[in-house]
PQR file of N, CA, C, O and H, with PARSE charges and radii, in Angstrom:
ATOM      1  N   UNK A   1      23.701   7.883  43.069 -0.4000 1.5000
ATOM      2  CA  UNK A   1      24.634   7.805  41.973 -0.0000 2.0000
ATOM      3  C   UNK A   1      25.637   8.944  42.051  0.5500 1.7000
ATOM      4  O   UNK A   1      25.397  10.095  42.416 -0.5500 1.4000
ATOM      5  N   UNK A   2      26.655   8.501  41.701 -0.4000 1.5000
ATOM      6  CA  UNK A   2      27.360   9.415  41.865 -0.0000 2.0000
ATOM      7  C   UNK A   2      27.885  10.234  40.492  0.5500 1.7000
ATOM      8  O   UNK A   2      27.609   9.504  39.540 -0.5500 1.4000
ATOM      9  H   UNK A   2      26.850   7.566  41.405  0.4000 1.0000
ATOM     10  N   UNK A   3      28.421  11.249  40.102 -0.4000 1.5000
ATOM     11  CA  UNK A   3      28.704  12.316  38.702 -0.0000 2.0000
ATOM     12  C   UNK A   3      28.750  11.722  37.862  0.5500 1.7000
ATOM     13  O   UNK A   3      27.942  11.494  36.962 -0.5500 1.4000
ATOM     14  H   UNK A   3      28.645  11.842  40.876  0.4000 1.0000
ATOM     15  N   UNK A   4      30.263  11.214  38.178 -0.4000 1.5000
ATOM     16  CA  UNK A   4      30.866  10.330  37.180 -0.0000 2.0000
ATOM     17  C   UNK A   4      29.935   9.113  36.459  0.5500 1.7000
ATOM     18  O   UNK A   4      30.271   8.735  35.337 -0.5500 1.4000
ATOM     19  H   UNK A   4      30.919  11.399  38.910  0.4000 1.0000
ATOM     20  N   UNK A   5      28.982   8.620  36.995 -0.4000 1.5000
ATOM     21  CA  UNK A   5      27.968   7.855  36.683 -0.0000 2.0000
ATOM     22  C   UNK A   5      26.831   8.166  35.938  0.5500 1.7000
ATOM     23  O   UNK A   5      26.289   7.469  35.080 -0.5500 1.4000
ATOM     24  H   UNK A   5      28.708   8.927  37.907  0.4000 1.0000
ATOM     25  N   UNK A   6      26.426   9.590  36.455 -0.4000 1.5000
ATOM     26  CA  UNK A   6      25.533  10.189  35.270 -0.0000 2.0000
ATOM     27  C   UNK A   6      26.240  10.652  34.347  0.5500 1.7000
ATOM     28  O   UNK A   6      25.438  11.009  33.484 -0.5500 1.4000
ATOM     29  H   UNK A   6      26.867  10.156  37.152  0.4000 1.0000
ATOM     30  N   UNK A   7      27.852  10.982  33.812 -0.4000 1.5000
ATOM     31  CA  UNK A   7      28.318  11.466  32.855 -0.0000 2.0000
ATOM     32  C   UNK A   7      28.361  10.417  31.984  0.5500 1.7000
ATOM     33  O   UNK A   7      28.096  10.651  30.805 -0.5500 1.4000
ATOM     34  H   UNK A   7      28.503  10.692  34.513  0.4000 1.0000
ATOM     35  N   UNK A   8      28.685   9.136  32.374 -0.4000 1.5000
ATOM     36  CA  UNK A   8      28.917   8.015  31.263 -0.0000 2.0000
ATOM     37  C   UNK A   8      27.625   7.682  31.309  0.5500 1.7000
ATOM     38  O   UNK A   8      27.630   6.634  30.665 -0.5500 1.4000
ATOM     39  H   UNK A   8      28.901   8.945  33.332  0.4000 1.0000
ATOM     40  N   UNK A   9      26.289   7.910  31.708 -0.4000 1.5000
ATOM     41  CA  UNK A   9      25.356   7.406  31.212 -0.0000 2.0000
ATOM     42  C   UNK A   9      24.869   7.997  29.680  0.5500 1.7000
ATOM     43  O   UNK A   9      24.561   7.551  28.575 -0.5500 1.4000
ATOM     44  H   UNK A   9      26.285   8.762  32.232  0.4000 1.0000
ATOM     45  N   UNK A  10      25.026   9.433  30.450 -0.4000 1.5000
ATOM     46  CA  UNK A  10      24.847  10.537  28.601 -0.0000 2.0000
ATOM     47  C   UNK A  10      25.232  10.599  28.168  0.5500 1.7000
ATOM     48  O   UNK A  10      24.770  11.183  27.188 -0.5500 1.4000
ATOM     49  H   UNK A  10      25.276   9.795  31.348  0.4000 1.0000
ATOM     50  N   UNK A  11      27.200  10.003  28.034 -0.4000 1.5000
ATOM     51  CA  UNK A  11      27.987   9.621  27.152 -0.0000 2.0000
ATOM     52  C   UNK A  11      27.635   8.757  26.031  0.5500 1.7000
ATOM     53  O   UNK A  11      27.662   8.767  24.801 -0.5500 1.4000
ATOM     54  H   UNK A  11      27.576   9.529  28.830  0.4000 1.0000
ATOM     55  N   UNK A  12      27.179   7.747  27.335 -0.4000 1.5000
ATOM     56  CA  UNK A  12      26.879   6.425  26.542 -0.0000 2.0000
ATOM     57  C   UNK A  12      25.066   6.381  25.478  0.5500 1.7000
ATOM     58  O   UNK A  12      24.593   5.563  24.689 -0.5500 1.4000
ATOM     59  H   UNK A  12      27.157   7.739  28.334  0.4000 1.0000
ATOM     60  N   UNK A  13      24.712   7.330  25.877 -0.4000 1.5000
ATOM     61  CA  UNK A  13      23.289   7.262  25.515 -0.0000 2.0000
ATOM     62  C   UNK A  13      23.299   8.428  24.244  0.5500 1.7000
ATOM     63  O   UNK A  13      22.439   8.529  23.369 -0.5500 1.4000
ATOM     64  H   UNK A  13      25.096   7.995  26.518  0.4000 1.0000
ATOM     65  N   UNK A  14      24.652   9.357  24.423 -0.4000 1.5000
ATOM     66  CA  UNK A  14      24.658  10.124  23.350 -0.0000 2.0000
ATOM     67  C   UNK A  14      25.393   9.153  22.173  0.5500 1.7000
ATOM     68  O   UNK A  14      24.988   9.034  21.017 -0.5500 1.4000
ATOM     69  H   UNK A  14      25.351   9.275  25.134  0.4000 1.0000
ATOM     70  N   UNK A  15      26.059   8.779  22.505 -0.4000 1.5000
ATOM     71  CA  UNK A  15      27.133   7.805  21.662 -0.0000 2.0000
ATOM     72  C   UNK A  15      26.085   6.999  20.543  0.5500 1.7000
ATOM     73  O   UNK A  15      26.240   6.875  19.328 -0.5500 1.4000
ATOM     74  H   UNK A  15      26.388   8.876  23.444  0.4000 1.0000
ATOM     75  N   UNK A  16      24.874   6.461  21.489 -0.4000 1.5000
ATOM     76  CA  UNK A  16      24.282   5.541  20.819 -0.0000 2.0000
ATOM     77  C   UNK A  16      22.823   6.260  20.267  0.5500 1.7000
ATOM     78  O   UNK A  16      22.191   5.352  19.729 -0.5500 1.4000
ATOM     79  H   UNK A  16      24.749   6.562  22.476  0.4000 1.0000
ATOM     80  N   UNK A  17      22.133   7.400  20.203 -0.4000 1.5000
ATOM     81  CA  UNK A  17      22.114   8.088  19.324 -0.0000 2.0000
ATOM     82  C   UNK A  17      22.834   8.592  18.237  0.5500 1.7000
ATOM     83  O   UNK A  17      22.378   8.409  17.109 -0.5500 1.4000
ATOM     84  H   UNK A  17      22.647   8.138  20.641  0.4000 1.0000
ATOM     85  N   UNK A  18      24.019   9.274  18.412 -0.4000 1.5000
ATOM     86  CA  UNK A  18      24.697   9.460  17.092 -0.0000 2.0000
ATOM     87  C   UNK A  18      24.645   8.379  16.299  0.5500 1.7000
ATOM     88  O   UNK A  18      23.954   8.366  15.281 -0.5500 1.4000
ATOM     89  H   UNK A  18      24.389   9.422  19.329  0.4000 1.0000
ATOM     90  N   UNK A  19      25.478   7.221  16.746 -0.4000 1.5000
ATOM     91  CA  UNK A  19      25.356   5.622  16.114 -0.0000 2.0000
ATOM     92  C   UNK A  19      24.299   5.730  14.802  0.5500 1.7000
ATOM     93  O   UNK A  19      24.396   5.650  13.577 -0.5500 1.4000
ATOM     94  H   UNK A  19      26.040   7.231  17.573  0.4000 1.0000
ATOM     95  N   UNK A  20      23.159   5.973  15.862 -0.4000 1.5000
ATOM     96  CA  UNK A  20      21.645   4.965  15.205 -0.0000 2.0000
ATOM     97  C   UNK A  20      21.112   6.052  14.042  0.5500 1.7000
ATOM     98  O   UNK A  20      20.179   5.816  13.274 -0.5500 1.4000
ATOM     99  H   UNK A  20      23.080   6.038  16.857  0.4000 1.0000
ATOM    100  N   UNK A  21      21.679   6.948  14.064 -0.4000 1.5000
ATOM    101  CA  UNK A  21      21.191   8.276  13.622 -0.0000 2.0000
ATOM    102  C   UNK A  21      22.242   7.767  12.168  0.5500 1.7000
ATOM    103  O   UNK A  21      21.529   7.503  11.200 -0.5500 1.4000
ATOM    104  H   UNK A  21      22.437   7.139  14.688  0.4000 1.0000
ATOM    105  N   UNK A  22      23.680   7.609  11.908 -0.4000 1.5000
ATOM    106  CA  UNK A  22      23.977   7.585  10.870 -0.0000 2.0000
ATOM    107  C   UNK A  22      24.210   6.340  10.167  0.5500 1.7000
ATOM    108  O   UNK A  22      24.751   6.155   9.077 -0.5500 1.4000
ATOM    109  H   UNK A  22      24.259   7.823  12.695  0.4000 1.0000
ATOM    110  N   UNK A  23      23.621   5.385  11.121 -0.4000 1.5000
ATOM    111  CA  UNK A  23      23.582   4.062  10.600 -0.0000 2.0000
ATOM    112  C   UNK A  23      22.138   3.884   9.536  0.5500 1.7000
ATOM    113  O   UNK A  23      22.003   3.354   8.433 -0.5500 1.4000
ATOM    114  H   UNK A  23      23.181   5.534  12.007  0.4000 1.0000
ATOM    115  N   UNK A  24      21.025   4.711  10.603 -0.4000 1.5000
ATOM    116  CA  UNK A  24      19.470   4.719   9.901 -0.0000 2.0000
ATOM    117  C   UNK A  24      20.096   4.951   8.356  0.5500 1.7000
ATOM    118  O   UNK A  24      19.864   4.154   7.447 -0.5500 1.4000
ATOM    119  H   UNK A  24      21.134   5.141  11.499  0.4000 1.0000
ATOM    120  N   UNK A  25      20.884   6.098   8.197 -0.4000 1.5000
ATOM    121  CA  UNK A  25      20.991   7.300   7.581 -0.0000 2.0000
ATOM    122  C   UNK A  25      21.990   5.971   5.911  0.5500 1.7000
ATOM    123  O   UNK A  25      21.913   6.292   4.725 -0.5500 1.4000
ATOM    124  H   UNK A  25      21.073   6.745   8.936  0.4000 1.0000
ATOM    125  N   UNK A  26      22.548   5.013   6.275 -0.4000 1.5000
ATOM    126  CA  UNK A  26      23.058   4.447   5.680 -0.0000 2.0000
ATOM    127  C   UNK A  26      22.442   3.709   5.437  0.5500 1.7000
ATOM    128  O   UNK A  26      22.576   3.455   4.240 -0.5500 1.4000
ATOM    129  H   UNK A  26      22.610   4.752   7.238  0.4000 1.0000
ATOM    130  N   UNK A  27      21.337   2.770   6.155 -0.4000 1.5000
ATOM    131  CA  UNK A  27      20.254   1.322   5.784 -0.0000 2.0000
ATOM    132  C   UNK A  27      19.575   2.098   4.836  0.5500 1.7000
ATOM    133  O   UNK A  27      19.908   1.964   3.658 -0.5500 1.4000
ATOM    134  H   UNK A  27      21.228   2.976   7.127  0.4000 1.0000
ATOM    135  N   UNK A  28      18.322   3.206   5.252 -0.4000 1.5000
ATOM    136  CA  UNK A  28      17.737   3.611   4.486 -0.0000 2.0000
ATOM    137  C   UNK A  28      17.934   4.830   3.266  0.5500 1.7000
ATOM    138  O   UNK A  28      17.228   5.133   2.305 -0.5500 1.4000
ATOM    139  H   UNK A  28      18.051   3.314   6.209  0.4000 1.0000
ATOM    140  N   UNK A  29      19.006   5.275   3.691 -0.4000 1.5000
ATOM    141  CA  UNK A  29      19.143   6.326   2.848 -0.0000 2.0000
ATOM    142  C   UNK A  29      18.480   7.888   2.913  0.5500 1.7000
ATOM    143  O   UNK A  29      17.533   8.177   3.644 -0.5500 1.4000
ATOM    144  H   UNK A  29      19.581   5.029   4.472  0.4000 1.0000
ATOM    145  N   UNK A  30      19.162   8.829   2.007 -0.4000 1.5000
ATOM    146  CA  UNK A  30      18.480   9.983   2.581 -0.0000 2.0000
ATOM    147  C   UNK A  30      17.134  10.180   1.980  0.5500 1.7000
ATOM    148  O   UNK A  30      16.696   9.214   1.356 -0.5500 1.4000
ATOM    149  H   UNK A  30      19.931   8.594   1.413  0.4000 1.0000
ATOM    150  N   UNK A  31      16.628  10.908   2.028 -0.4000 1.5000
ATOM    151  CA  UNK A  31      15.586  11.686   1.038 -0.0000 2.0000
ATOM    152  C   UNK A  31      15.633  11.781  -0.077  0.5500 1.7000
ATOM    153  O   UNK A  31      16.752  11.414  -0.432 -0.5500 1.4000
ATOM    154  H   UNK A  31      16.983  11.693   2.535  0.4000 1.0000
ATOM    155  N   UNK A  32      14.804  12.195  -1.232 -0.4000 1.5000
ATOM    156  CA  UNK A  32      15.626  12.385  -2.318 -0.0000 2.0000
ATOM    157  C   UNK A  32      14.718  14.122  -2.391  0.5500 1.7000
ATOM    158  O   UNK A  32      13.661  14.420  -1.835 -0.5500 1.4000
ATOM    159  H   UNK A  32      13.895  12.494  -0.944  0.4000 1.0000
ATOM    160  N   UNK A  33      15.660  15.049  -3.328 -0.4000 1.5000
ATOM    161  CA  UNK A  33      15.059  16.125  -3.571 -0.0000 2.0000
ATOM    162  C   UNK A  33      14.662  16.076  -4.638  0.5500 1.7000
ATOM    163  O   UNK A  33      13.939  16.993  -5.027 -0.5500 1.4000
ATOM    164  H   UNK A  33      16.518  14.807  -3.780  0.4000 1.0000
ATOM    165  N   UNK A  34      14.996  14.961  -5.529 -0.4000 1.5000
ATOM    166  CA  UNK A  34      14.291  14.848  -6.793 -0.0000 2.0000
ATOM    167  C   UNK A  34      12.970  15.277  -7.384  0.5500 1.7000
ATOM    168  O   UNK A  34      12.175  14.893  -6.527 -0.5500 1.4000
ATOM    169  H   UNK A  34      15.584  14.217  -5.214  0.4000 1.0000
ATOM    170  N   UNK A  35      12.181  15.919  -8.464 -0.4000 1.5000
ATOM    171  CA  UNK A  35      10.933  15.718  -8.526 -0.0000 2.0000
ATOM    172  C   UNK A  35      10.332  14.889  -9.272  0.5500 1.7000
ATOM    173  O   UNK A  35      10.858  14.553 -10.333 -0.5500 1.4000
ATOM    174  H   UNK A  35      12.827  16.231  -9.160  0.4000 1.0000
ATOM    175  N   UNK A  36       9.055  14.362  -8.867 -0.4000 1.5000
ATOM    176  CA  UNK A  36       8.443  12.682  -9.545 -0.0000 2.0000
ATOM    177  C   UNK A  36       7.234  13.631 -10.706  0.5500 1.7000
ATOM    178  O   UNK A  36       6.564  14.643 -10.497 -0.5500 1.4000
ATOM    179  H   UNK A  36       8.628  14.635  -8.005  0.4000 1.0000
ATOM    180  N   UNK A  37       7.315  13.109 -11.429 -0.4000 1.5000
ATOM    181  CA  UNK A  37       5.728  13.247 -12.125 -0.0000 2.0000
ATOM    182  C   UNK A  37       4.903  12.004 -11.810  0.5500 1.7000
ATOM    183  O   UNK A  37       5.323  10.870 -11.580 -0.5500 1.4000
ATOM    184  H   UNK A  37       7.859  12.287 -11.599  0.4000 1.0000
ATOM    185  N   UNK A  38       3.754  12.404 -11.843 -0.4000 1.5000
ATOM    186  CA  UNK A  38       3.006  11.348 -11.640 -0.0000 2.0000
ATOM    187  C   UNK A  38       1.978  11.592 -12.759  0.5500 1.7000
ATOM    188  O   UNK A  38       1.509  12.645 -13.190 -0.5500 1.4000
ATOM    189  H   UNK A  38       3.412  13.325 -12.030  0.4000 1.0000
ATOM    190  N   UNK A  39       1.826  10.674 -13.005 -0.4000 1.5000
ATOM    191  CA  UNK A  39       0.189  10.736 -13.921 -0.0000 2.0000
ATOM    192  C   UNK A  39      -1.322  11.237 -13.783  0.5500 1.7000
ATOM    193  O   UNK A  39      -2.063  10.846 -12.881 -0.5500 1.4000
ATOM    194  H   UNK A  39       2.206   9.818 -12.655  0.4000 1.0000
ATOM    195  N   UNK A  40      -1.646  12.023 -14.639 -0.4000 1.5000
ATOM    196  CA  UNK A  40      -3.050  12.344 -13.363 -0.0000 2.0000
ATOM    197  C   UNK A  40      -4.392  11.462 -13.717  0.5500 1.7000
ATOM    198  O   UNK A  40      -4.585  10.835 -14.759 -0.5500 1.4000
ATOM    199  H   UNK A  40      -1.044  12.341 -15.372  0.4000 1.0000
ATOM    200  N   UNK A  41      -5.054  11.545 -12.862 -0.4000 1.5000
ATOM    201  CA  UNK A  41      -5.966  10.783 -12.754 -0.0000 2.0000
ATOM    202  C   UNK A  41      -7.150  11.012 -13.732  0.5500 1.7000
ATOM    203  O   UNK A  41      -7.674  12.124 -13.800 -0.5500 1.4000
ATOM    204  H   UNK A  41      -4.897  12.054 -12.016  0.4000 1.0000
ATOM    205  N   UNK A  42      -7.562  10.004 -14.463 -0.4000 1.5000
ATOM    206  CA  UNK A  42      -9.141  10.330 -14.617 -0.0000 2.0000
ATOM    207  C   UNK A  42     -10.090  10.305 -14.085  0.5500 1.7000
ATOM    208  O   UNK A  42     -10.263   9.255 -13.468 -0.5500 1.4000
ATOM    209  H   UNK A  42      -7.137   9.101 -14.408  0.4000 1.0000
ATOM    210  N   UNK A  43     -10.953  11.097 -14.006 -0.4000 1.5000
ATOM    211  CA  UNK A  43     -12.024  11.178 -13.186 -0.0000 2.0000
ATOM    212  C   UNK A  43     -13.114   9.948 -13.598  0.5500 1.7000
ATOM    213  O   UNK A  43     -13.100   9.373 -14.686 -0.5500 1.4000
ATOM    214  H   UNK A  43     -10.812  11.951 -14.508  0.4000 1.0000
ATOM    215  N   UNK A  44     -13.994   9.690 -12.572 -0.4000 1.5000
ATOM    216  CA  UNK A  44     -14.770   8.278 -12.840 -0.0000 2.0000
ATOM    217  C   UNK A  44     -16.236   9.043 -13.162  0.5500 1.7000
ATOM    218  O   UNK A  44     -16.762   9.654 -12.232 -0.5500 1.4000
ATOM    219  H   UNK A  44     -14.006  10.157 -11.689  0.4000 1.0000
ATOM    220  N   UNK A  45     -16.813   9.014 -14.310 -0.4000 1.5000
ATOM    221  CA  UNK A  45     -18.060   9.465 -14.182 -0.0000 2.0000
ATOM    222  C   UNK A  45     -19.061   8.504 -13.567  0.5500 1.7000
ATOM    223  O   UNK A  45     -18.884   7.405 -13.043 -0.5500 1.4000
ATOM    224  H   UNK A  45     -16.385   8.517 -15.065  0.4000 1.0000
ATOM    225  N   UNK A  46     -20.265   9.283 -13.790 -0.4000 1.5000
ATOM    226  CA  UNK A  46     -21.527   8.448 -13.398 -0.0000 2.0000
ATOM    227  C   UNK A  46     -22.115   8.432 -14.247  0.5500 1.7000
ATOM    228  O   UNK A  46     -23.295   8.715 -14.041 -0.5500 1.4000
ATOM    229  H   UNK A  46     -20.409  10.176 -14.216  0.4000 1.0000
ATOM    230  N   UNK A  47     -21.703   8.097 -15.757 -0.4000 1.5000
ATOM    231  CA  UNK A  47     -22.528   7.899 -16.623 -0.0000 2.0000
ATOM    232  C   UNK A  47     -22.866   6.074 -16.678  0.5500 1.7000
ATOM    233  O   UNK A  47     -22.018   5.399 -16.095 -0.5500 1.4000
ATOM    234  H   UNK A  47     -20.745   7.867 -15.924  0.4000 1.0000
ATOM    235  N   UNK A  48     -23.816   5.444 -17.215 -0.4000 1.5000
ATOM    236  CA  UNK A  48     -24.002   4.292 -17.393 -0.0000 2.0000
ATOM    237  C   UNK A  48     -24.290   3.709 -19.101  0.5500 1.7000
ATOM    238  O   UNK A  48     -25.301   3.820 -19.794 -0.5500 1.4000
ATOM    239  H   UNK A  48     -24.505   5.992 -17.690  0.4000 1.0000
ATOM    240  N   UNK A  49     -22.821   3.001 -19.434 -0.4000 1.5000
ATOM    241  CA  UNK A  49     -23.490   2.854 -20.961 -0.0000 2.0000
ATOM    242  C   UNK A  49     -24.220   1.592 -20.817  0.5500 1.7000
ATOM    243  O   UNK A  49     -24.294   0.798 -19.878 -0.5500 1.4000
ATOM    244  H   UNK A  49     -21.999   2.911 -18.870  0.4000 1.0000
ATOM    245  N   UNK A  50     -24.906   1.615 -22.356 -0.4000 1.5000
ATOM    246  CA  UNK A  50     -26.055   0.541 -22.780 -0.0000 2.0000
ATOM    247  C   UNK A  50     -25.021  -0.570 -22.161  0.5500 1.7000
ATOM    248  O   UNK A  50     -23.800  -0.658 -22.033 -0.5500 1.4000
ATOM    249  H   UNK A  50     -24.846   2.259 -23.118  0.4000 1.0000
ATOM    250  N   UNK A  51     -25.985  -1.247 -21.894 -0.4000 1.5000
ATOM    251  CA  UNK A  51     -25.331  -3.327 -22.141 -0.0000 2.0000
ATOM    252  C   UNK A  51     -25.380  -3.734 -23.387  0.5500 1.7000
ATOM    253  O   UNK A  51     -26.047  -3.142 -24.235 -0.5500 1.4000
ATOM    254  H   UNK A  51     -26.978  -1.176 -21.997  0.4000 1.0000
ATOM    255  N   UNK A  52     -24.490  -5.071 -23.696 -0.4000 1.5000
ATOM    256  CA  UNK A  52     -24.620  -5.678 -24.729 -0.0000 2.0000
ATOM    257  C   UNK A  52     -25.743  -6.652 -24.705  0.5500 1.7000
ATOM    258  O   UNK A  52     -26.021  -7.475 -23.833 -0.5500 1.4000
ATOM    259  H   UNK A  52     -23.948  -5.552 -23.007  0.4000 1.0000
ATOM    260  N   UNK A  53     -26.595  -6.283 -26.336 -0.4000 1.5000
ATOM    261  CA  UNK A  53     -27.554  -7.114 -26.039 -0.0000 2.0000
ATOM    262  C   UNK A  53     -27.297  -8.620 -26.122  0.5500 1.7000
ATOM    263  O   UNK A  53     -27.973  -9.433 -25.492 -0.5500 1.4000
ATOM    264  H   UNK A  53     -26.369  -5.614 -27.044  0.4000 1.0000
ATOM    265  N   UNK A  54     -26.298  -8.946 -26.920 -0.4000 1.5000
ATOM    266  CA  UNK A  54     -26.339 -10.366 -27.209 -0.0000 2.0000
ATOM    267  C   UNK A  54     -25.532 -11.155 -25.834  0.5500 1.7000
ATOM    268  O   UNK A  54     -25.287 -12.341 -26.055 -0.5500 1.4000
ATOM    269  H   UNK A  54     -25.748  -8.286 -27.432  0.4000 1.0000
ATOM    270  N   UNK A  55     -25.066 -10.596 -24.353 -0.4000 1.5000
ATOM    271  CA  UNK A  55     -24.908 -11.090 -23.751 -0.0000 2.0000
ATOM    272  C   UNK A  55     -26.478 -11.262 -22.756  0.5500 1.7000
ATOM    273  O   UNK A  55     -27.036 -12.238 -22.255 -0.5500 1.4000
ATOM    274  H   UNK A  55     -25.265  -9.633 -24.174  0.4000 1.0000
ATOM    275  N   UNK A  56     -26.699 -10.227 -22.785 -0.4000 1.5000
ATOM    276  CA  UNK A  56     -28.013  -9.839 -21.705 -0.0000 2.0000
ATOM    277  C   UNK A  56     -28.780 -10.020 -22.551  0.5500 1.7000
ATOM    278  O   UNK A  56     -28.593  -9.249 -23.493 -0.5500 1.4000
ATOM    279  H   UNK A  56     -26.245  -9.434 -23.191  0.4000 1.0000
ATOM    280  N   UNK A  57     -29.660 -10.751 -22.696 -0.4000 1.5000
ATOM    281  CA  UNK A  57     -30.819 -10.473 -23.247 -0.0000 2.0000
ATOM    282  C   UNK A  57     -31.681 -11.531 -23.009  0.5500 1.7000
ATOM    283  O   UNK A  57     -31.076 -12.443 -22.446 -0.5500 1.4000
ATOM    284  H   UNK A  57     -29.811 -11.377 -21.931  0.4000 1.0000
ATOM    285  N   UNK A  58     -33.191 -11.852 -23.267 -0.4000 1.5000
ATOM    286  CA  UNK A  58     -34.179 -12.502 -22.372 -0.0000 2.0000
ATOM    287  C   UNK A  58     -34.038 -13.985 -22.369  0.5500 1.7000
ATOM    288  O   UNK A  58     -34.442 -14.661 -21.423 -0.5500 1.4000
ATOM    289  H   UNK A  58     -33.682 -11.111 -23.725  0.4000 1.0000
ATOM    290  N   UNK A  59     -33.488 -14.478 -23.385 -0.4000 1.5000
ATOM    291  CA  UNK A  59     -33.458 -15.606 -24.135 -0.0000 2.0000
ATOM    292  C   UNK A  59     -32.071 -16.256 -23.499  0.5500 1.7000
ATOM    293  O   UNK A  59     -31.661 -17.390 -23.745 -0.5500 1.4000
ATOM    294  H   UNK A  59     -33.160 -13.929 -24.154  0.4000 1.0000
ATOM    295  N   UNK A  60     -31.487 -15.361 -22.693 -0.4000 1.5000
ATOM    296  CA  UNK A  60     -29.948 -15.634 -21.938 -0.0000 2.0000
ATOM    297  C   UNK A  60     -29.961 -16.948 -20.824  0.5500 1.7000
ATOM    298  O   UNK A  60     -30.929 -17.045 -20.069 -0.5500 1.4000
ATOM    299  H   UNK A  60     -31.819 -14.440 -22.493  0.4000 1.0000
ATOM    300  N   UNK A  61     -28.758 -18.029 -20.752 -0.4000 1.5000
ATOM    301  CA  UNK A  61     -28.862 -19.057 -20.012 -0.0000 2.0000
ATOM    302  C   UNK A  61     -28.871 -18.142 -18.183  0.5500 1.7000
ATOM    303  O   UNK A  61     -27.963 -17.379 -17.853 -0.5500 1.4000
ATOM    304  H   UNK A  61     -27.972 -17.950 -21.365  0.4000 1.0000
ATOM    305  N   UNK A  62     -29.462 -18.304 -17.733 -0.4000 1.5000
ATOM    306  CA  UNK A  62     -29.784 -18.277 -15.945 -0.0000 2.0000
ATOM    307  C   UNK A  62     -28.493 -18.688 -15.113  0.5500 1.7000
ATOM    308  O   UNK A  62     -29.013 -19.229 -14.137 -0.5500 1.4000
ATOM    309  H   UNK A  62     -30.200 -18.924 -18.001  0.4000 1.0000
ATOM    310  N   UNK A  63     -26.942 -18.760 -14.895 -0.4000 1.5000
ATOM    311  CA  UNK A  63     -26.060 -19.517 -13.682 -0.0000 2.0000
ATOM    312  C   UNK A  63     -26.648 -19.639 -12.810  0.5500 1.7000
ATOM    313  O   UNK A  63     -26.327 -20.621 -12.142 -0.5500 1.4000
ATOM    314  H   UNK A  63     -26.520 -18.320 -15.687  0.4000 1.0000
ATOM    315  N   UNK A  64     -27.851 -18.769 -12.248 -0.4000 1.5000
ATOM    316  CA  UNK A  64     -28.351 -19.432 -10.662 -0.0000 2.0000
ATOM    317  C   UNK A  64     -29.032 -20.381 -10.636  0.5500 1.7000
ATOM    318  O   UNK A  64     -29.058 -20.866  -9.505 -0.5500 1.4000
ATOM    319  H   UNK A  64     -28.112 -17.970 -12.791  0.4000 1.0000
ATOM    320  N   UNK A  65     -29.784 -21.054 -11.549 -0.4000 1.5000
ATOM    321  CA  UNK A  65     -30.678 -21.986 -11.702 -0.0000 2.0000
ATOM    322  C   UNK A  65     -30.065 -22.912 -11.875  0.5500 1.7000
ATOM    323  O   UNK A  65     -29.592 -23.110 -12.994 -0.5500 1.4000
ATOM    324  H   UNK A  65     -29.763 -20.659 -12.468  0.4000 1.0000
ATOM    325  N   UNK A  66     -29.843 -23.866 -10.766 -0.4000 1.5000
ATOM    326  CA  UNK A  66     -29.349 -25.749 -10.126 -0.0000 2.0000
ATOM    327  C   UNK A  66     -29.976 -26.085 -11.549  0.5500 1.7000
ATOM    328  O   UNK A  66     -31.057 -25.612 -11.902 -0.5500 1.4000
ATOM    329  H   UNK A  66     -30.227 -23.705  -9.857  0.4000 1.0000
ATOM    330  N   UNK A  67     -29.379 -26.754 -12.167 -0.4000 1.5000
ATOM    331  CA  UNK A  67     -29.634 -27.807 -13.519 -0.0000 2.0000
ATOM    332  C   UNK A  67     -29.572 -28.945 -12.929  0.5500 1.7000
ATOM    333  O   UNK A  67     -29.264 -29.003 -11.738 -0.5500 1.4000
ATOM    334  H   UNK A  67     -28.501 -27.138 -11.881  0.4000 1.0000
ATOM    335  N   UNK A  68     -29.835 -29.984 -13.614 -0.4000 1.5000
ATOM    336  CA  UNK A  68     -29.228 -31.336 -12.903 -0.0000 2.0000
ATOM    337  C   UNK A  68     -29.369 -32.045 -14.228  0.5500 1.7000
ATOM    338  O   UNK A  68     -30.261 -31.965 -15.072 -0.5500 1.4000
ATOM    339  H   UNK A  68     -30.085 -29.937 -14.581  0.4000 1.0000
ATOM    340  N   UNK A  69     -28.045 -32.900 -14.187 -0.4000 1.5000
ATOM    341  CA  UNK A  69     -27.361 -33.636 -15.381 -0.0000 2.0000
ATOM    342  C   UNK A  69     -27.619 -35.564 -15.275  0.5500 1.7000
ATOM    343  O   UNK A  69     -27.195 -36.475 -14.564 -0.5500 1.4000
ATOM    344  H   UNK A  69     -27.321 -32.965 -13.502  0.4000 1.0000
ATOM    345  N   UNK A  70     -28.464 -35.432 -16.327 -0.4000 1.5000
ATOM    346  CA  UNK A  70     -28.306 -36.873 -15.553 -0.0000 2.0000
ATOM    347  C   UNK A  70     -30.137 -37.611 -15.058  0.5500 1.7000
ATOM    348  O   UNK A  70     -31.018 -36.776 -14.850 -0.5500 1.4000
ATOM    349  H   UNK A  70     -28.808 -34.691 -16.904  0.4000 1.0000
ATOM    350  N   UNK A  71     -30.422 -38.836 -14.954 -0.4000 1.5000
ATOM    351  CA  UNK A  71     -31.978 -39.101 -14.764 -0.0000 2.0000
ATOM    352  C   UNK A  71     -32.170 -39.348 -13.294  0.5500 1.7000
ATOM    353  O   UNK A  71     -32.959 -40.209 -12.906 -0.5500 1.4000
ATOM    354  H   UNK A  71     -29.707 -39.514 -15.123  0.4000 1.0000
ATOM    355  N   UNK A  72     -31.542 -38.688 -12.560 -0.4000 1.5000
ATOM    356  CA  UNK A  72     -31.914 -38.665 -11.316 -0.0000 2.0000
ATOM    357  C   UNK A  72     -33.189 -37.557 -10.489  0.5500 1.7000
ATOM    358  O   UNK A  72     -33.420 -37.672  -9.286 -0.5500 1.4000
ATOM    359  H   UNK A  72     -30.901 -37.989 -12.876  0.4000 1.0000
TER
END
């Protein structure tokens, strides 16, 4: 290769960096320096409250237990 050939290659390869660099810079936009609040978190204990009795309780219908509807 000859000079002139590697000069327009880094021409051309600088060219198209700059490009992509202020095009990014326009699709996405800059940064912002803004500051966010965020909310803070509550912590999850490991406490366990009671159940309700009138859902749970002994006398409660079973979903796993196949019923069958019908005199078959």
């Amino acid at each position: 290769m000859k000079a002139s050939d590697i000069a327009a290659i880094i021409l051309i390869a600088s060219i198209g960096v700059i490009s992509a660099y202020f095009v990014a810079n326009i699709v996405l936009g800059s940064p912002s320096k803004d500051s966010v609040k965020v909310k803070k978190a509550t912590p999850i204990s490991a406490e366990v409250s009671q159940v309700d009795e009138n859902i749970f309780n002994k006398d409660a219908i079973n979903p796993t237990v196949e019923l069958e509807i019908g005199g078959q």
